[in-house]
C-alpha positions as CSV (number, residue, x, y, z in Angstrom):
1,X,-28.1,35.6,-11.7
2,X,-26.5,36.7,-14.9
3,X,-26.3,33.7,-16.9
4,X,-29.5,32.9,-15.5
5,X,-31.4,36.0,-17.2
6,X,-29.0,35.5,-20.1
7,X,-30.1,31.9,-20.4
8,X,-34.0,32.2,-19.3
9,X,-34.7,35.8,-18.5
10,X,-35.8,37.6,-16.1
11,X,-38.6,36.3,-14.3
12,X,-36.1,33.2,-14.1
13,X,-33.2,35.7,-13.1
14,X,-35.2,37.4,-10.3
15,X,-36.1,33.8,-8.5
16,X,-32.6,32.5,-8.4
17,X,-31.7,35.7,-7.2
18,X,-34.2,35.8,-4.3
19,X,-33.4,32.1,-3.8
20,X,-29.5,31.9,-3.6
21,X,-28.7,35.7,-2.1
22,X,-30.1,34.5,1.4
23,X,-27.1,32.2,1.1
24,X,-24.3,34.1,-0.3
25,X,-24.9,36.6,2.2
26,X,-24.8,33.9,5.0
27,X,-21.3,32.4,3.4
28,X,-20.2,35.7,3.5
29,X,-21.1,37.1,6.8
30,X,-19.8,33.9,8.3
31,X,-16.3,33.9,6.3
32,X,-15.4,37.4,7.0
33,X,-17.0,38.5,10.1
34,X,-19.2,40.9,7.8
35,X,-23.4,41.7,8.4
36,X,-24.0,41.0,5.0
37,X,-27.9,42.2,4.7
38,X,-30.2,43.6,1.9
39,X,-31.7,47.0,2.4
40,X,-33.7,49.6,0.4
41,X,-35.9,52.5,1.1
42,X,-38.9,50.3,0.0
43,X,-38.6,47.4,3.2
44,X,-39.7,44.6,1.9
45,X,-39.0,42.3,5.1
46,X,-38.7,44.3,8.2
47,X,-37.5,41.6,10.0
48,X,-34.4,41.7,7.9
49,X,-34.0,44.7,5.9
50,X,-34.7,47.7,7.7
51,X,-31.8,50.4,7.3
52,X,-29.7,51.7,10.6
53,X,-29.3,55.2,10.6
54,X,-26.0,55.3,8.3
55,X,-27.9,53.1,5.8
56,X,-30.7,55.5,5.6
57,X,-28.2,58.2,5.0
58,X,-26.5,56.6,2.8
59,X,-29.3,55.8,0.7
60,X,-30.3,59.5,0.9
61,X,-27.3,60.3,-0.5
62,X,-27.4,57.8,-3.0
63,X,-31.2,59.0,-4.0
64,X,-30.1,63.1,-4.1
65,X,-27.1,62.1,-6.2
66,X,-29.7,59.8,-8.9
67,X,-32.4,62.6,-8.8
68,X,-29.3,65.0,-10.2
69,X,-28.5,62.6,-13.1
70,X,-25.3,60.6,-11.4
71,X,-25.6,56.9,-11.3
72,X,-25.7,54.8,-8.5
73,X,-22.3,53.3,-9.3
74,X,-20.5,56.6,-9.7
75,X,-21.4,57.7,-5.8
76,X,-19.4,57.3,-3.5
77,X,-20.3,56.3,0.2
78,X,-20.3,59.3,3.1
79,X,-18.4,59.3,6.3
């Protein structure tokens, strides 16, 4: 996805993305016995992405933290 927004920007960036995550996440639940899924507070497939109960808190915590001025990658993830 980087070098395709580097190389064609971001339109082109956001269709590989939605085009080859499907995949990775596949690979990757397969190889390491993971659920690899995408979910967000704004469901854009509920057949896929709807949060369990730990997500959604999660992603309350995630949300509270941002609204205070801390970054998503500075949070850590609650117990």
């Amino acid at each position: 996805m980087k070098a395709e927004m580097k190389s064609n920007g971001p339109v082109a960036s956001i269709k590989a993305c939605s085009e080859m995550d499907p995949g990775i996440a596949g690979d990757l639940s397969r190889k390491k016995g993971w659920k690899v899924t995408r979910i967000g507070t704004r469901v854009r497939n509920p057949m896929l992405g709807i949060p369990d109960v730990w997500e959604q808190k999660v992603l309350a915590e995630f949300q509270k933290r941002a609204n205070k001025g801390n970054y998503y990658k500075t949070c850590s993830i609650p117990n």
